[in-house]
py3Dmol code that shows the C-alpha trace and the ligand (Angstrom):
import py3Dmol

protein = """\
ATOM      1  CA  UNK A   1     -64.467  74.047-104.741  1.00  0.00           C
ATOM      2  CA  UNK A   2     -64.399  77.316-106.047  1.00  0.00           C
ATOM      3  CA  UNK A   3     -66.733  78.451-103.390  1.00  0.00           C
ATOM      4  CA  UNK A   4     -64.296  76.745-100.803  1.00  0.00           C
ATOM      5  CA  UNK A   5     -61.906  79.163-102.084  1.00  0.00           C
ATOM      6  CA  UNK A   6     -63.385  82.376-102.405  1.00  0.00           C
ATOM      7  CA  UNK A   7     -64.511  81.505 -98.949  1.00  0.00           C
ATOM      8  CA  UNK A   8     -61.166  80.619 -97.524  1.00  0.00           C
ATOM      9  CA  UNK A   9     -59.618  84.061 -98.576  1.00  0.00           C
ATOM     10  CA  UNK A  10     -62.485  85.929 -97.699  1.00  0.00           C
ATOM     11  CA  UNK A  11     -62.163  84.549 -94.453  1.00  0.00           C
ATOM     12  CA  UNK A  12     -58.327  85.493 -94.472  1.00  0.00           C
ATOM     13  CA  UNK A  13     -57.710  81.268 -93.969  1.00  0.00           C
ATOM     14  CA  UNK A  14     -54.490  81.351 -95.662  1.00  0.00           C
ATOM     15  CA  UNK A  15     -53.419  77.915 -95.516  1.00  0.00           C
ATOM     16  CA  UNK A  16     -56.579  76.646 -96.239  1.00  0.00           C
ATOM     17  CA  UNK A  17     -56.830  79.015 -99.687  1.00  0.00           C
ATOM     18  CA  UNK A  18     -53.044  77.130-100.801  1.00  0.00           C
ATOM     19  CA  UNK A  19     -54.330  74.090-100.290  1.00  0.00           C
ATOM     20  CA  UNK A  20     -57.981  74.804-102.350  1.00  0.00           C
ATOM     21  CA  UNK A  21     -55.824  76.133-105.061  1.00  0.00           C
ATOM     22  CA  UNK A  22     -53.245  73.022-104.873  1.00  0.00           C
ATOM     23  CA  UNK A  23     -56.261  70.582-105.086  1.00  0.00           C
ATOM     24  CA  UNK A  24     -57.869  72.469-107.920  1.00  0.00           C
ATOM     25  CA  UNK A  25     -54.783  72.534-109.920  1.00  0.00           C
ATOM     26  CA  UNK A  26     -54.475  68.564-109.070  1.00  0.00           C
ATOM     27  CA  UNK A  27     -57.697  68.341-110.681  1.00  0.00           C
ATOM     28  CA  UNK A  28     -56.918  70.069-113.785  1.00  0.00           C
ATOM     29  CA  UNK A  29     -58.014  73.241-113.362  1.00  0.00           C
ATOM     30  CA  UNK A  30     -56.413  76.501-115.309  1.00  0.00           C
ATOM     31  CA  UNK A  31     -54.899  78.379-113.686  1.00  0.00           C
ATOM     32  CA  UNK A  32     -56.337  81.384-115.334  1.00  0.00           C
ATOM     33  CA  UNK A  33     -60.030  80.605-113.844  1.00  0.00           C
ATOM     34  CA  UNK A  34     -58.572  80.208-110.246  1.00  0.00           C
ATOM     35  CA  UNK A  35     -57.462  83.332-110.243  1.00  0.00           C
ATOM     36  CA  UNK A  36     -60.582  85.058-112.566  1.00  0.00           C
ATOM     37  CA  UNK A  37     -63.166  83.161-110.693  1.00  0.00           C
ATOM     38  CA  UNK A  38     -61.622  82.203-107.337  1.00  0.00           C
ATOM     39  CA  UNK A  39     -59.340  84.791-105.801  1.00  0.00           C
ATOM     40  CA  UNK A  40     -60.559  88.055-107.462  1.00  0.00           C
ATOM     41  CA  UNK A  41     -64.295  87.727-107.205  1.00  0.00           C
ATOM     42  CA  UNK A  42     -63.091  87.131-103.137  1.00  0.00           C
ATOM     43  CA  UNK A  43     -60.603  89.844-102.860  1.00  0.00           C
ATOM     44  CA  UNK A  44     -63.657  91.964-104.649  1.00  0.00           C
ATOM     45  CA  UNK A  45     -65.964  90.571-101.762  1.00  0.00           C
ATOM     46  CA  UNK A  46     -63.371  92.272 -99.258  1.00  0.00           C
ATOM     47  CA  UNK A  47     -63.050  95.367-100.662  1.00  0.00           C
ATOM     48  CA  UNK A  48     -66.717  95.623-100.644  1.00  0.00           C
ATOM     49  CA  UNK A  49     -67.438  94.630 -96.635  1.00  0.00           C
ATOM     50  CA  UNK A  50     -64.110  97.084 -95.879  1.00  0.00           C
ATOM     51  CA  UNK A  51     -66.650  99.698 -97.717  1.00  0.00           C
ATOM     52  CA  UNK A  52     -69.299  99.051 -95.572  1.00  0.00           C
ATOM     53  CA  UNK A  53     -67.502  98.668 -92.522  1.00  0.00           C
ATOM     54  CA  UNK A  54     -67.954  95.038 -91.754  1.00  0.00           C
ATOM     55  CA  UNK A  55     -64.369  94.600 -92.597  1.00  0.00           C
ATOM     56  CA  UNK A  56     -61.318  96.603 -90.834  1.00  0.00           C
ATOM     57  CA  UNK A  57     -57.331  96.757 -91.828  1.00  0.00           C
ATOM     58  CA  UNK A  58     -56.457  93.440 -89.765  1.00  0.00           C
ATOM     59  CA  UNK A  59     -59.498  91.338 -91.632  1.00  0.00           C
ATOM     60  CA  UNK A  60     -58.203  93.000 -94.884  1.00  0.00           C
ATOM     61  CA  UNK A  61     -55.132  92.114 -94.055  1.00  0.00           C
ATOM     62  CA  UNK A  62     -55.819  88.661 -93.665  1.00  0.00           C
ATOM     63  CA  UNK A  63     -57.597  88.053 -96.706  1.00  0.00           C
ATOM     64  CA  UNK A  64     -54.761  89.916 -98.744  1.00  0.00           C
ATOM     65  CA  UNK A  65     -52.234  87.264 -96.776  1.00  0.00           C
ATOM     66  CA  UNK A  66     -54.743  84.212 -98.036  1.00  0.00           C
ATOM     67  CA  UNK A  67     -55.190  85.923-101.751  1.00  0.00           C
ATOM     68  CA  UNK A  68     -51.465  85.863-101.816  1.00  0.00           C
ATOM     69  CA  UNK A  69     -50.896  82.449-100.604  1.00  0.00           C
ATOM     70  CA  UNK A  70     -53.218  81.438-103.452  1.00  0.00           C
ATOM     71  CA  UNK A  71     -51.110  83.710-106.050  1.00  0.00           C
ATOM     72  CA  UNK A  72     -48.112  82.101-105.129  1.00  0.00           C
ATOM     73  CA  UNK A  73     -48.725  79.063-106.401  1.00  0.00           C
ATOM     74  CA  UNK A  74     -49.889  80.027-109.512  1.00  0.00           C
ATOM     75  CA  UNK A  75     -47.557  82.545-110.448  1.00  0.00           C
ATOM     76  CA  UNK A  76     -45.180  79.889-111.839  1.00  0.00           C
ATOM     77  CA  UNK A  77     -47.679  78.513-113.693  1.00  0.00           C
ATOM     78  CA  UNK A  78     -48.891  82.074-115.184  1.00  0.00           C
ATOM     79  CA  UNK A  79     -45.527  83.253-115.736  1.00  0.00           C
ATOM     80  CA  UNK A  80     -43.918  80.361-117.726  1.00  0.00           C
ATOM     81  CA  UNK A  81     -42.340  82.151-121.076  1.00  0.00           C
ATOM     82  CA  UNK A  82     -42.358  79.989-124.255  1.00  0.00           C
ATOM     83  CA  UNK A  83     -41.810  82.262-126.806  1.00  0.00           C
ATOM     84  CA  UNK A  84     -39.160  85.857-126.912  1.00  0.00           C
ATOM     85  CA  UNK A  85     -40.737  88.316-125.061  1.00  0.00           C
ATOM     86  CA  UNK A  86     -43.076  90.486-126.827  1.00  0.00           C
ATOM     87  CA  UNK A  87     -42.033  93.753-124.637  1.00  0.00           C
ATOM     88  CA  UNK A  88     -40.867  94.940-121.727  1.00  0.00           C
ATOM     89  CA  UNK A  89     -42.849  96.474-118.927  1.00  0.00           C
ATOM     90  CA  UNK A  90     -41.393  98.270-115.900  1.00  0.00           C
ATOM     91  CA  UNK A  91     -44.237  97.925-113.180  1.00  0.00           C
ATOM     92  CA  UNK A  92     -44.856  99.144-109.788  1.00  0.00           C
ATOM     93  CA  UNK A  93     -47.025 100.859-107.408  1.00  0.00           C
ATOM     94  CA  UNK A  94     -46.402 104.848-106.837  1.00  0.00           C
ATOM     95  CA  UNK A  95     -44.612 106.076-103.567  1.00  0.00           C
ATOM     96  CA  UNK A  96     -47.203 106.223-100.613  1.00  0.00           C
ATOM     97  CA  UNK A  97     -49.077 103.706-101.784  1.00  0.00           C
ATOM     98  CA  UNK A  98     -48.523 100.252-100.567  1.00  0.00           C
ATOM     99  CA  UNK A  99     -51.417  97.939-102.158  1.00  0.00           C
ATOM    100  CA  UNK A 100     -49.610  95.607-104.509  1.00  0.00           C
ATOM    101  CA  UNK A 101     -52.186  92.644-104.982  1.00  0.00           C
ATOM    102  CA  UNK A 102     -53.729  94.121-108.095  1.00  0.00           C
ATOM    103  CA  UNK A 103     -50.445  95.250-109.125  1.00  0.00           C
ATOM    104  CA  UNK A 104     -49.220  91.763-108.373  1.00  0.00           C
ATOM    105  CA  UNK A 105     -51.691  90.253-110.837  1.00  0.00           C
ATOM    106  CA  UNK A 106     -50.994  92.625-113.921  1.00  0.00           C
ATOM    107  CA  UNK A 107     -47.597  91.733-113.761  1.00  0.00           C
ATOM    108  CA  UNK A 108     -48.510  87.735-113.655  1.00  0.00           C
ATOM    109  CA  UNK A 109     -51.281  88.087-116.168  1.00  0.00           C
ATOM    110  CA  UNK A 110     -48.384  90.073-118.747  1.00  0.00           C
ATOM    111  CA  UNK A 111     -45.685  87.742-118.120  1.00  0.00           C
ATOM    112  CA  UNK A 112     -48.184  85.105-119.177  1.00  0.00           C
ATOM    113  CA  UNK A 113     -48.974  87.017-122.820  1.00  0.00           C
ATOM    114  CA  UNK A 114     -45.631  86.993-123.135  1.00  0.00           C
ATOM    115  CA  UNK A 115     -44.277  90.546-121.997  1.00  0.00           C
ATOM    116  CA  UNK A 116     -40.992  90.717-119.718  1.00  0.00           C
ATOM    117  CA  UNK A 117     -41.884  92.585-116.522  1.00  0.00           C
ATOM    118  CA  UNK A 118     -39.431  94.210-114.297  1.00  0.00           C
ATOM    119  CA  UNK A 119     -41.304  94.721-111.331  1.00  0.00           C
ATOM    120  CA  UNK A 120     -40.325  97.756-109.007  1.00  0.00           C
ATOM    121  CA  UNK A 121     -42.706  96.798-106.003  1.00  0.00           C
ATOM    122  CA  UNK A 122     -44.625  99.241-104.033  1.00  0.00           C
ATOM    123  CA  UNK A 123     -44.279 102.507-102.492  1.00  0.00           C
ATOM    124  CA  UNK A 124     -41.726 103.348-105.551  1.00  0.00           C
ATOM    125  CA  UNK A 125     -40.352 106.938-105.504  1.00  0.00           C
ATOM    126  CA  UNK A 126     -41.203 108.591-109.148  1.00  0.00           C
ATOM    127  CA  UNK A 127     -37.035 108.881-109.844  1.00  0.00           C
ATOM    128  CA  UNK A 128     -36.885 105.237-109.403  1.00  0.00           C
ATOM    129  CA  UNK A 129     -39.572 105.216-112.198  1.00  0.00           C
ATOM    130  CA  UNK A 130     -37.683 107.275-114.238  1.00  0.00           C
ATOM    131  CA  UNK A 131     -33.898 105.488-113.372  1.00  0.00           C
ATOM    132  CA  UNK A 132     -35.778 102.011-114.592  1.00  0.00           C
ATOM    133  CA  UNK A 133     -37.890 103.073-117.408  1.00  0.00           C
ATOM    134  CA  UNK A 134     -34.109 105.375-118.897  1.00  0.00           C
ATOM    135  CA  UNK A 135     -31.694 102.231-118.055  1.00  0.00           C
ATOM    136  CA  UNK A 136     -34.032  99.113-119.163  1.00  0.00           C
ATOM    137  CA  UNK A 137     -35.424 100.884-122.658  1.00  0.00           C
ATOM    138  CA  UNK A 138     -38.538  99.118-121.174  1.00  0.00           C
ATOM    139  CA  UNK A 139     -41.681 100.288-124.179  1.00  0.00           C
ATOM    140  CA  UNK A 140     -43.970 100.672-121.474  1.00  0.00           C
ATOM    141  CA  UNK A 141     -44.342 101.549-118.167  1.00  0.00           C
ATOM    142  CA  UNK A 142     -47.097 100.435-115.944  1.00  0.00           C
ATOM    143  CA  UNK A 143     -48.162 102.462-112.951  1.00  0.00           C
ATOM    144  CA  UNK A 144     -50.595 101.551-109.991  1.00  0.00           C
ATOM    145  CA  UNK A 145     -52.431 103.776-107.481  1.00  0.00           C
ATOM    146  CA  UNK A 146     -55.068 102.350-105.341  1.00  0.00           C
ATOM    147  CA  UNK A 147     -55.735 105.983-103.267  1.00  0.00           C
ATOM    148  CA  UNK A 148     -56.555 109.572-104.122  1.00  0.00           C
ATOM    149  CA  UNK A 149     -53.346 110.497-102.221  1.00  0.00           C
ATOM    150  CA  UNK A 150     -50.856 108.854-104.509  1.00  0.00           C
ATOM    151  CA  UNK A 151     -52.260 108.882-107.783  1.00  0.00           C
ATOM    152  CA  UNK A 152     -50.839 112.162-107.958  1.00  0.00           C
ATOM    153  CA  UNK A 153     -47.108 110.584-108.163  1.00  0.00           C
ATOM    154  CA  UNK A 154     -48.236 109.572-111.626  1.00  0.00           C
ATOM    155  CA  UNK A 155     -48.322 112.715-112.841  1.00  0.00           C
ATOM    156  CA  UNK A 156     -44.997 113.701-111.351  1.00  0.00           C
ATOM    157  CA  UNK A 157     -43.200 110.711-113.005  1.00  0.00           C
ATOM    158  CA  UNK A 158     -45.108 111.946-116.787  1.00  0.00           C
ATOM    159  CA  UNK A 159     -43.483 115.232-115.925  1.00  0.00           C
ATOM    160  CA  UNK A 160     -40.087 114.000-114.891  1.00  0.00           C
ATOM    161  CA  UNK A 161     -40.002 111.713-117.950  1.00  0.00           C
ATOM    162  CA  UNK A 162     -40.522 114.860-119.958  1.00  0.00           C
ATOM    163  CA  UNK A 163     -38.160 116.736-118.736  1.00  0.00           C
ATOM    164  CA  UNK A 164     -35.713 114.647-119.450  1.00  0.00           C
ATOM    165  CA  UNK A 165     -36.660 113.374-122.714  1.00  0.00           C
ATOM    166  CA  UNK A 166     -37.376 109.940-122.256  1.00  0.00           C
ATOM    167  CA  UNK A 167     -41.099 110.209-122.569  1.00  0.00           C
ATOM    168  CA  UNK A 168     -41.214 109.997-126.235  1.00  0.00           C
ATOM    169  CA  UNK A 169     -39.493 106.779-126.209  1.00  0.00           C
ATOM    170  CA  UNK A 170     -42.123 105.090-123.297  1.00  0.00           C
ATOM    171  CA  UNK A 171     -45.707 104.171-123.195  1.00  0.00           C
ATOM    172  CA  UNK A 172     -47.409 104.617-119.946  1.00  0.00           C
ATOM    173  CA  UNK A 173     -50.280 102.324-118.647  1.00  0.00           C
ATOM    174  CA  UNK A 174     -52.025 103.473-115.405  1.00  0.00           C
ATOM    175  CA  UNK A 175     -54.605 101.428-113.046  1.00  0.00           C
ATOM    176  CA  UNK A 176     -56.386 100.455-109.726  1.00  0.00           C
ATOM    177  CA  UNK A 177     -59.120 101.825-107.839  1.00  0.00           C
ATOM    178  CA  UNK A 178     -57.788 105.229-107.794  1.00  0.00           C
ATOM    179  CA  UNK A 179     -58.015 105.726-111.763  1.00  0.00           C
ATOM    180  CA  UNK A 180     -59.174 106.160-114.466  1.00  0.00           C
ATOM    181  CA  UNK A 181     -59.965 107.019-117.707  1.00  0.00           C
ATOM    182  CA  UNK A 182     -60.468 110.515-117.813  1.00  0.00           C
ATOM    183  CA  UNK A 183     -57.709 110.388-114.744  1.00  0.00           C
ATOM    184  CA  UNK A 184     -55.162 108.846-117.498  1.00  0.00           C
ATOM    185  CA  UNK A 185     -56.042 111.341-120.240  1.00  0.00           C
ATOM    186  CA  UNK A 186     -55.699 114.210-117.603  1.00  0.00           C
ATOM    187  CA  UNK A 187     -51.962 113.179-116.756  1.00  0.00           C
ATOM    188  CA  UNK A 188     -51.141 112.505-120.317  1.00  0.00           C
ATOM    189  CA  UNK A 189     -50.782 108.796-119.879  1.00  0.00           C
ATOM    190  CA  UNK A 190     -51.064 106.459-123.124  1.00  0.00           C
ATOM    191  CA  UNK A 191     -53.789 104.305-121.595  1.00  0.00           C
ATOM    192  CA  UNK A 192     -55.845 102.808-118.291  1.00  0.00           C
ATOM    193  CA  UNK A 193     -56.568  99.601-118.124  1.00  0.00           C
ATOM    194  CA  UNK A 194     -59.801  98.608-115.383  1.00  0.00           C
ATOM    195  CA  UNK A 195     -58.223  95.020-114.995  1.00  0.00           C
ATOM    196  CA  UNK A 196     -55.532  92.480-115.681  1.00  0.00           C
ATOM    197  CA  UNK A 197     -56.862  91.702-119.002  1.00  0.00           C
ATOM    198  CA  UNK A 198     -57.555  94.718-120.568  1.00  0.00           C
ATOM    199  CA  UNK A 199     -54.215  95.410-119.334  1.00  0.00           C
ATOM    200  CA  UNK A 200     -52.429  92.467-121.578  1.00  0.00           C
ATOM    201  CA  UNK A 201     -55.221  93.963-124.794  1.00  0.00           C
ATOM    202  CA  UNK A 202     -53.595  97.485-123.828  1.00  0.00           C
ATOM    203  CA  UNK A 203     -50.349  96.610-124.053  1.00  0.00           C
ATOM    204  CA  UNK A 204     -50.617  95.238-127.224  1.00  0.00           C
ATOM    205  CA  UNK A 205     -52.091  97.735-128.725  1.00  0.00           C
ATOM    206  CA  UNK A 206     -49.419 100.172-127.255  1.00  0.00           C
ATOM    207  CA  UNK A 207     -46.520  97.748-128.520  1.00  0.00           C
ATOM    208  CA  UNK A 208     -47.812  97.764-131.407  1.00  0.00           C
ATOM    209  CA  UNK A 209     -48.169 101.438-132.432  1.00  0.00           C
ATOM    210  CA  UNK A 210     -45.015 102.520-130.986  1.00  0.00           C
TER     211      UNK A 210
END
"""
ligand_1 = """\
91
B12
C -56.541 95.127 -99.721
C -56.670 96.576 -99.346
C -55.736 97.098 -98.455
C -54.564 96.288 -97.895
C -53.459 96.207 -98.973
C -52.696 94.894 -98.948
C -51.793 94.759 -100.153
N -50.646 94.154 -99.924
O -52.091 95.159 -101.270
C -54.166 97.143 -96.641
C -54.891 96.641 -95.432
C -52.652 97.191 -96.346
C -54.738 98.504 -97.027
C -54.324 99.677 -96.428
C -54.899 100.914 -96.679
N -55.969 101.170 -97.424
Co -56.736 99.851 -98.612
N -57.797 98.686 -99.568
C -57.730 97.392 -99.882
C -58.975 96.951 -100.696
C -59.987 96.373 -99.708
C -58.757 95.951 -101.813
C -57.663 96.295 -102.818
C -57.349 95.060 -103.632
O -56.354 94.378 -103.407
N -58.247 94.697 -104.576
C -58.153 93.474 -105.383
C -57.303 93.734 -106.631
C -57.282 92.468 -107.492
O -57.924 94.775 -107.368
P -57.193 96.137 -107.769
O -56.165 96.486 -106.778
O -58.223 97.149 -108.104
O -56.385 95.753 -109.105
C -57.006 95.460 -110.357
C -57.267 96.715 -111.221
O -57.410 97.911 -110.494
C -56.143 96.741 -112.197
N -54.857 97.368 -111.835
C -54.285 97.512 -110.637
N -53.079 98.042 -110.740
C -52.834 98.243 -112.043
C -51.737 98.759 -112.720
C -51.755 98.876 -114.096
C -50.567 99.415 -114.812
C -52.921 98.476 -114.810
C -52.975 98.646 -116.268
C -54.030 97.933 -114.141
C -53.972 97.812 -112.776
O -55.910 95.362 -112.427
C -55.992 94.660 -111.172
C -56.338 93.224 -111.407
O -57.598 93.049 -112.005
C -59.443 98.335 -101.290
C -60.906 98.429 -101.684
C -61.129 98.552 -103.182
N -62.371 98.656 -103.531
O -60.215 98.588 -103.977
C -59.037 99.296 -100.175
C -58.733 100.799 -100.477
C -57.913 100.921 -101.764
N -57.907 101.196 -99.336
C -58.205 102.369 -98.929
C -57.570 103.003 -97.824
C -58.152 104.334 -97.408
C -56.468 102.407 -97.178
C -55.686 102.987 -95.998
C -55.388 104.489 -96.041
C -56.470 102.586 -94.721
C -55.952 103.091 -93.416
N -56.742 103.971 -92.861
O -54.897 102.719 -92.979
C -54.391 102.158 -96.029
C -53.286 102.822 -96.892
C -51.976 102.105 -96.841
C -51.054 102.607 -97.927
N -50.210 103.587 -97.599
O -51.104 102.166 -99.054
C -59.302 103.037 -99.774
C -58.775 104.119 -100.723
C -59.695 105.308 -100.763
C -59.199 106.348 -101.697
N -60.009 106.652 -102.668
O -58.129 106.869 -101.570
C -59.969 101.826 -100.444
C -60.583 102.125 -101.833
C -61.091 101.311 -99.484
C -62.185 102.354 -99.266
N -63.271 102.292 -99.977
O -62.036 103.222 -98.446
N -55.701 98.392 -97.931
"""
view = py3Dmol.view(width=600, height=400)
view.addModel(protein, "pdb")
view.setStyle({"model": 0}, {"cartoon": {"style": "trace"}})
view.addModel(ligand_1, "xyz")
view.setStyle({"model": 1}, {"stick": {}})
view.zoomTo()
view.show()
C-alpha cells in the first residue's frame, strides 16, 4: 500500500495517489504516517532523480500535482483543532520563490499541535510579511526558501521588522532546502527547523520563552 503510494506520486499519477490515500485512511491508517512514510519519502525520491537529471520541471511537476492530491485529503484530518490555539503563526514562502509543498506541510503539521496558522502562500513580498506579522500580533513567523536566490528576502523582512519595531515582539522560524542553521543564525532568525516536526518542537520552545 504504502509502496503503491510513494509509487503513484513518484510517478506524478495523481488520481491514483487520492485514491491510495482514501483506501489507506478506509483502513485505519493515521494520517500522520501517510504523510511521514508515504508522500514525503516520494516527494524526497523526486527531488533526488531532479538532482541527477532523470527528472525535469514537467515530471516534477507532476509528482508535486499527485503529492498534493494526497495532501488534500488529509489536511482536514491534520488540521482539526480541539483545544484554543496554542499560538499563532504567520507562514509563507519568500517573494521569488514559488515551492510551497514543504511549506504546505509545516503549516498542516502546526495546525495539528494546535497552533493557528495564517498562511500567506508563496512568492510573498517581505512588506506583506511585515503588514501580517504588525496587524495579526502573530508570536511567530515562519519563513520558507527552497533556492539560494530567495533566501535572501529573509533577511530583508528581519531588517524591515527592525526598523519598525515589531521584531522584538515576533519569533522567526526559517526552513527548506535553501537553509539552515548557520543560515538562520546569520540573518538573526530565532530558529530553523530541517522538517515539519522539528518545526511543531521549535515552536514550542519559541512560544514558550517569549
Ligand atoms: C518540487 C520542486 C519544484 C516544483 C515546485 C512545486 C511546488 N508547488 O512546490 C517546481 C517544478 C515548480 C520547481 C521549480 C523550480 N525549481 Co525546484 N525543486 C523541487 C524539488 C524537486 C522538491 C521540493 C519539495 O517539494 N520537497 C519536498 C518537501 C516536503 O520538502 P521541503 O520543501 O524541503 O520542506 C520540508 C523542510 O525543508 C521544512 N520546511 C520547508 N519550509 C519550511 C518553513 C519553515 C518555517 C520551517 C520551520 C520548515 C520548513 O519542512 C518541510 C517538510 O518536512 C527540489 C529538490 C530538493 N532537494 O528540495 C527542487 C529545487 C528546490 N528546485 C530548484 C530549482 C533550481 C528550481 C527552478 C529554478 C528550476 C527551473 N530552472 O525552472 C524553479 C524555480 C521556480 C521558483 N521561482 O520557485 C533547486 C534549487 C537550487 C538552489 N540551491 O537554489 C532544487 C534544490 C533542485 C536542485 N537540486 O537543483 N521546483
Amino acid at each position: 500500500m504504502l509502496e503503491e503510494l510513494r509509487n503513484a506520486v513518484i510517478s506524478g499519477a495523481d488520481k491514483k495517489a487520492e485514491e491510495f490515500v482514501r483506501q489507506a485512511l478506509a483502513e485505519g491508517k493515521e494520517p500522520i504516517f501517510l504523510m511521514n512514510e508515504g508522500l514525503i519519502p516520494a516527494m524526497e525520491e523526486v527531488g533526488e532523480r531532479f538532482n541527477h537529471k532523470e527528472y525535469f520541471v514537467p515530471e516534477v511537476l507532476l509528482s508535486a500535482r499527485a503529492m498534493k492530491a494526497g495532501l488534500a485529503l488529509l489536511r482536514p484530518l491534520l488540521t482539526e483543532q480541539k483545544f484554543q490555539p496554542v499560538g499563532l503563526v504567520v507562514l509563507g514562502t519568500v517573494q521569488g520563490d514559488l515551492h510551497d509543498i514543504g511549506k504546505n506541510i509545516v503549516g498542516m503539521v502546526l495546525e495539528g499541535a494546535g497552533f493557528q496558522v495564517q498562511d500567506l502562500g508563496a512568492d510573498v513580498p517581505p512588506d506583506k510579511f511585515v503588514n501580517a506579522v504588525k496587524e495579526s500580533g502573530a508570536q511567530i513567523l515562519g519563513m520558507s526558501a527552497l533556492l539560494t536566490t530567495t533566501r535572501t528576502v529573509m533577511a530583508t523582512v528581519v531588517k524591515k521588522l527592525k526598523e519598525q519595531g515589531i521584531r522584538p515582539g515576533v519569533r522567526i522560524m526559517v526552513g527548506g532546502a535553501a537553509v539552515s542553521d548557520d543560515y538562520a543564525r546569520k540573518i538573526e532568525a530565532d530558529a530553523f527547523a530541517k522538517d515539519a516536526l522539528e518545526a511543531v518542537a521549535k515552536a514550542r520552545e519559541l512560544t514558550v520563552r517569549r
